[in-house]
C-alpha positions in Angstrom: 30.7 72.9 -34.5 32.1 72.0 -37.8 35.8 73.1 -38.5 36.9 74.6 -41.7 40.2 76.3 -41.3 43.0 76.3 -38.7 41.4 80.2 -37.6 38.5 77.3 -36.2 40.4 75.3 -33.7 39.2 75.5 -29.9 41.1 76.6 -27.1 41.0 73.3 -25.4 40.6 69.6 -26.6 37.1 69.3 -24.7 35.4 72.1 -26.7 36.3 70.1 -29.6 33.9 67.9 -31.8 35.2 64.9 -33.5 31.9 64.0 -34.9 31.3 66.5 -36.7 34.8 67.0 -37.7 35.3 63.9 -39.5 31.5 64.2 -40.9 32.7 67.4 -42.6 36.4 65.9 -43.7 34.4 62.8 -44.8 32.1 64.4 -47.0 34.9 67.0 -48.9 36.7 63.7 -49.5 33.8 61.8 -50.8 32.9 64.3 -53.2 36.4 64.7 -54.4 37.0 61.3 -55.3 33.7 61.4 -56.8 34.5 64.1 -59.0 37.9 62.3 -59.9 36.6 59.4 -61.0 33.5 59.8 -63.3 32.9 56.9 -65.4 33.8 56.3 -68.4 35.1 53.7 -71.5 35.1 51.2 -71.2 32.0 51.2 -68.7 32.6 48.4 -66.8 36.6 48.7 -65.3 35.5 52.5 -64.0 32.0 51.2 -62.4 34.4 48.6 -60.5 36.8 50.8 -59.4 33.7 53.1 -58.1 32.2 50.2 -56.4 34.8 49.6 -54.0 36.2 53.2 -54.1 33.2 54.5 -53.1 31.4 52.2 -50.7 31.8 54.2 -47.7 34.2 53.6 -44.9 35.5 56.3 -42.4 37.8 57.8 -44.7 40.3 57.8 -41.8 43.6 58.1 -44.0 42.3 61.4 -46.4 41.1 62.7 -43.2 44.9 62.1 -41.1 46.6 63.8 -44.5 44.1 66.7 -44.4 45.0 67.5 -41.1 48.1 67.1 -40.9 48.4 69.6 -43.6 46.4 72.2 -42.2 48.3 71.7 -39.1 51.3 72.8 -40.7 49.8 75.9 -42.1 48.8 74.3 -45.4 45.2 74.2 -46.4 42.4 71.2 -47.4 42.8 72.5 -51.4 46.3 71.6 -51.7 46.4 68.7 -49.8 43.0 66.8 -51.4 44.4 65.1 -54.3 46.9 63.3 -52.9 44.4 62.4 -50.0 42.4 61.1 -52.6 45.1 59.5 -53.8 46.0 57.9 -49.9 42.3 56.6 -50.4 42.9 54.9 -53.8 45.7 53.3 -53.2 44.2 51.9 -49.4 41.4 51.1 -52.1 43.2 48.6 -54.3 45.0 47.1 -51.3 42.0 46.1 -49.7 40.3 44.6 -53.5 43.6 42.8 -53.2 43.6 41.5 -49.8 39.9 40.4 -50.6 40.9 37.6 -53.5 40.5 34.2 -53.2 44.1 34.2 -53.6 45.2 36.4 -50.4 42.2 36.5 -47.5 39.3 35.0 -49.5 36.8 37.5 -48.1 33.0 38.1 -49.5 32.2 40.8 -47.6 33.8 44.5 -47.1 32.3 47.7 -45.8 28.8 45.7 -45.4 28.8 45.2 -49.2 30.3 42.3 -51.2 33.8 42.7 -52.1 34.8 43.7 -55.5 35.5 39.8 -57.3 32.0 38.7 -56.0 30.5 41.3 -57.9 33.0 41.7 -60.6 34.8 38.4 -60.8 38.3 37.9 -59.7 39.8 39.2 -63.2 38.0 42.5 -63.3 38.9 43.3 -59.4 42.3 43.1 -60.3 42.5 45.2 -62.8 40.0 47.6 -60.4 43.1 47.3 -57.9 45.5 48.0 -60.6 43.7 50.8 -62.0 43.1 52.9 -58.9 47.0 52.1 -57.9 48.1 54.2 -60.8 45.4 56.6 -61.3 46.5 57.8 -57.4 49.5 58.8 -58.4 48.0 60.5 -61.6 45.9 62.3 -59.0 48.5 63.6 -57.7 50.0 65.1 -60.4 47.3 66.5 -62.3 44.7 68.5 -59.4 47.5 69.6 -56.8 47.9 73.5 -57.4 49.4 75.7 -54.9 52.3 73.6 -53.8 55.3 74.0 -55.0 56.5 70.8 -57.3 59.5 69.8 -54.7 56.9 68.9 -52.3 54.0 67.6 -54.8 57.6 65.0 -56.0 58.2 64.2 -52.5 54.8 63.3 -51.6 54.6 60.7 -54.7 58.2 59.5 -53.8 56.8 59.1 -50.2 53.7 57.0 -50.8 55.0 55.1 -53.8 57.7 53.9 -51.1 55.4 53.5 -48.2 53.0 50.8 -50.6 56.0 49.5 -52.5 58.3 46.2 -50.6 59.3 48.3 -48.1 56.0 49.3 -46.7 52.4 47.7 -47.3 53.7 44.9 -49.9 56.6 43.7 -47.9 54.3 43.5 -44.8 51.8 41.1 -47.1 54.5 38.9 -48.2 55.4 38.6 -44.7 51.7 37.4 -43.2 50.7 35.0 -46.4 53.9 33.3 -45.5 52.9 33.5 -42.1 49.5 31.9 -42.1 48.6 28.4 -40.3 52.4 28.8 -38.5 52.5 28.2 -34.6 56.0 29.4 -34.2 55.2 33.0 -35.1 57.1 35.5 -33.1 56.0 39.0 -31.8 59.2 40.9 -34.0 57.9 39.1 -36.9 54.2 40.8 -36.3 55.8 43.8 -35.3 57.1 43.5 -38.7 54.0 42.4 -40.4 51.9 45.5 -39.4 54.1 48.1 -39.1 54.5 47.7 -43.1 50.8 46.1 -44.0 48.6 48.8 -42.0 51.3 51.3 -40.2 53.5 52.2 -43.4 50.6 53.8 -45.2 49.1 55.3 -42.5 52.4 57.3 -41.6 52.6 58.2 -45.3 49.3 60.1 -45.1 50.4 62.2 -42.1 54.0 62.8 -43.4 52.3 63.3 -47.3 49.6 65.7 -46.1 52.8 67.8 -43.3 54.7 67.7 -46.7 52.7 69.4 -48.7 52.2 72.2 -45.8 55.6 72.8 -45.8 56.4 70.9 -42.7 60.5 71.1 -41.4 62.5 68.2 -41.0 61.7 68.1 -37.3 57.8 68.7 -37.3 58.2 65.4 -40.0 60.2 63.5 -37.7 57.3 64.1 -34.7 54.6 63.4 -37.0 56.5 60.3 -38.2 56.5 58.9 -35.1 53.0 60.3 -33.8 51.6 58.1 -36.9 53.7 55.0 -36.4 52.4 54.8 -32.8 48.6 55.4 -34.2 49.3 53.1 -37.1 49.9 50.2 -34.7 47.2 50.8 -32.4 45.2 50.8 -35.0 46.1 47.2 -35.9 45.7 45.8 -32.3 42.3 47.0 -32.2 41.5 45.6 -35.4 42.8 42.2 -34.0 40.5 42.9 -30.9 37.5 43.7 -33.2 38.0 40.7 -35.1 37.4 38.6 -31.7 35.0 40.8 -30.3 32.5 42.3 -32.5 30.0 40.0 -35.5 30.0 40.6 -39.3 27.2 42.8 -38.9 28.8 45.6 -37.0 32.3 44.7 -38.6 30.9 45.6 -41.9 32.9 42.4 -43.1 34.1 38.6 -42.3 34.7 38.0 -38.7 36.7 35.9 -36.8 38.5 35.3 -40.2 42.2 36.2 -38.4 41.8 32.7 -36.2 40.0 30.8 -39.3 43.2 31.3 -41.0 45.0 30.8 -38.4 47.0 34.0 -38.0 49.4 35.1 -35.3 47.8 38.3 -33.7 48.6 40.9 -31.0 45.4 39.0 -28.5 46.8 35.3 -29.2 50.7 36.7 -28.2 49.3 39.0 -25.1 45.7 38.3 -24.5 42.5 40.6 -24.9 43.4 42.7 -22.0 46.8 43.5 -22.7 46.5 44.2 -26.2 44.0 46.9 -25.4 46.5 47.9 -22.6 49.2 48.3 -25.1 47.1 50.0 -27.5 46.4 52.6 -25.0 49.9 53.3 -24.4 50.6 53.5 -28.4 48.2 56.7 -28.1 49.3 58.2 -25.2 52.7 58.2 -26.7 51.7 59.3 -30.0 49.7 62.3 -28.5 53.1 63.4 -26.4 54.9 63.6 -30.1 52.1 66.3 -30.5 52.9 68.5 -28.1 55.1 71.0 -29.7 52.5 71.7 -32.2 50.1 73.4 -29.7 46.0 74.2 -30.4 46.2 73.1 -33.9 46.9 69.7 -32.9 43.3 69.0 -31.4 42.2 67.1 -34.1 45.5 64.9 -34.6 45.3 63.7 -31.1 41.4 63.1 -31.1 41.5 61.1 -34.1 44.6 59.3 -32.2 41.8 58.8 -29.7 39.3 57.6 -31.6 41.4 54.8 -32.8 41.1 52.8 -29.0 37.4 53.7 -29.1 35.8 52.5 -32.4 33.7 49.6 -33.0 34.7 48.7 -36.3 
C-alpha cells in the first residue's frame, strides 16, 4: 500500500506500511531535488553540490516536512520545495561536518565525502552553495501557499541552522572535544541545536505551510524535539554498535575523538531506555491529530529501530 493523499490513511496504525511510505516519499523527493538542481556553469561547483546532495540517504527530514504538511490539510506540492530545501541545507551541514577542520571524516552515505573527491576548497563552496540555493528554493517553486507562510517558513529554518540552532550546537561540541568534565546539560545542549533544531524546523516548516494554528505548532514542536533527540541517542548507540559498512560512514569516530555522548553519561542500556521514552512521549503530543497522524508517529518509531 503506497499513500498518496490524506483520503489514503488507514483506520488503524497496524494496517499501515512504513516501507512503502517512505519508498514513495523518498522517491518524489529525489526526483525533486533532482529536477532543482541540473548542472550547469561552471561544471564542476554544481557536480559537487550533486555528489553529496544526491548520494542517497533516507531522506528522513523532506519526508517529516511532507507529512506534517499533509497532516495539517496541506498537500506534498506546496510543501516540496522547502523540503527540498530542509534536505539542502542538512546537505551542506554534513559537507561541513566532514572537513578535516571539524570531524575529519572520509566516508558518508557509503561513498567518500565531498573534499576527498573534490578537495577541501571546492566542498566548501558545495556547502555554501546549497545553503543559499535552499532558501532560493523556497522562494522560487512554492505555489499555492499564501506568502505569510512561504516568509515564515524561511524565517523558521534560517533560524533553526543559524547560532541558535544547528551552528550554535557545533560551536558547542568542537569546543567540547577530548574534555572529561563534559556534563549531560551541556549535551543536552549540544544536540538539541546540532541534530534536534533542524529536525523540529522540518515538522513546524512543512505544519506551516498547511496552515497549521498556533496550538497544532506548539504539539508538533514538541512531538519533533522529543524525536529529534532520540534520534541522536541512537546515533550515539550506532556509533558503538554497528561497523562502517552498515553505518554507511566512519565508526567509532565519536570515542576516537573523544566525545561526551548519551552511552558514556548513562550506558548502552539506558540510553536506548531513554530513547524509548522520547518516542513514547512524542507520539502522546500526536494524539489530538487523530488517523492522519499514522505516519508521524511510525516514523517517530522507526527512529528506535534503524540500523543506521
Amino acid at each position: 500500500m503506497v499513500l498518496t493523499n490524506q483520503t489514503d490513511f488507514p483506520q488503524k496504525e497496524s494496517e499501515f506500511d512504513l516501507k512503502a511510505y517512505l519508498a514513495q516519499r523518498k522517491a518524489l523527493v529525489e526526483t525533486a531535488l533532482d529536477d532543482y538542481l541540473p548542472v550547469k556553469a561552471p561544471e564542476t561547483i554544481y557536480e559537487a553540490m550533486r555528489y553529496s546532495l544526491l548520494a542517497g540517504g533516507k531522506r528522513l527530514r523532506p519526508i517529516l516536512c511532507l507529512a506534517s504538511c499533509e497532516l495539517i490539510g496541506g498537500t506534498v506540492e506546496m510543501a516540496m520545495p522547502t523540503a527540498c530545501a530542509l534536505e539542502m541545507v542538512h546537505t551542506m551541514s554534513l559537507i561541513h561536518d566532514d572537513l578535516p577542520a571539524m570531524d575529519n571524516d572520509d566516508y558518508r552515505r557509503g561513498k567518500l565525502t565531498n573534499h576527498k573527491v573534490y578537495g577541501e576548497d571546492i566542498a566548501i563552496l558545495a556547502g555554501d552553495g546549497l545553503l543559499v540555493y535552499a532558501f532560493e528554493a523556497i522562494a522560487t517553486y512554492t505555489e499555492n501557499v499564501p506568502a505569510p507562510r512561504v516568509l515564515a517558513a524561511i524565517a523558521r529554518l534560517a533560524r533553526a541552522f543559524g547560532a541558535e540552532g544547528v551552528v550554535g550546537g557545533q560551536v558547542v561540541d568542537l569546543q567540547s572535544e577530548g574534555r572529561s568534565d563534559i556534563s549531560e546539560e551541556t549535551l543536552h545542549f549540544i544536540h538539541t541545536h546540532k541534530t534536534g533544531a533542524l529536525l523540529e524546523a522540518c515538522v513546524v516548516c512543512g505544519a506551516m505551510l498547511g496552515g497549521a494554528t498556533e496550538a497544532q505548532l506548539q504539539h508538533l514542536s514538541r512531538y519533533a524535539q522529543n524525536i529529534g533527540l532520540a534520534f541522536q541517542i541512537i546515533d550515539d548507540i550506532l556509533d558503538i554498535t554497528k561497523t562502517q559498512e552498515e553505518l554507511g560512514k566512519t565508526a567509532g569516530k565519536d570515542l576516537q575523538a573523544q566525545k561526551a555522548t548519551y552511552p558514556s553519561i548513562w550506558g548502552l542500556e539506558e540510553s536506548y531506555h531513554q530513547a524509548q521514552q522520547l518516542v513514547r512521549d512524542a507520539k502522546a503530543e500526536l494524539a489530538e491529530f487523530g488517523t492522519p497522524a499514522i505516519p508521524l508517529i511510525a516514523i517517530a518509531d522507526f527512529i528506535t529501530t534503524r540500523s543506521n
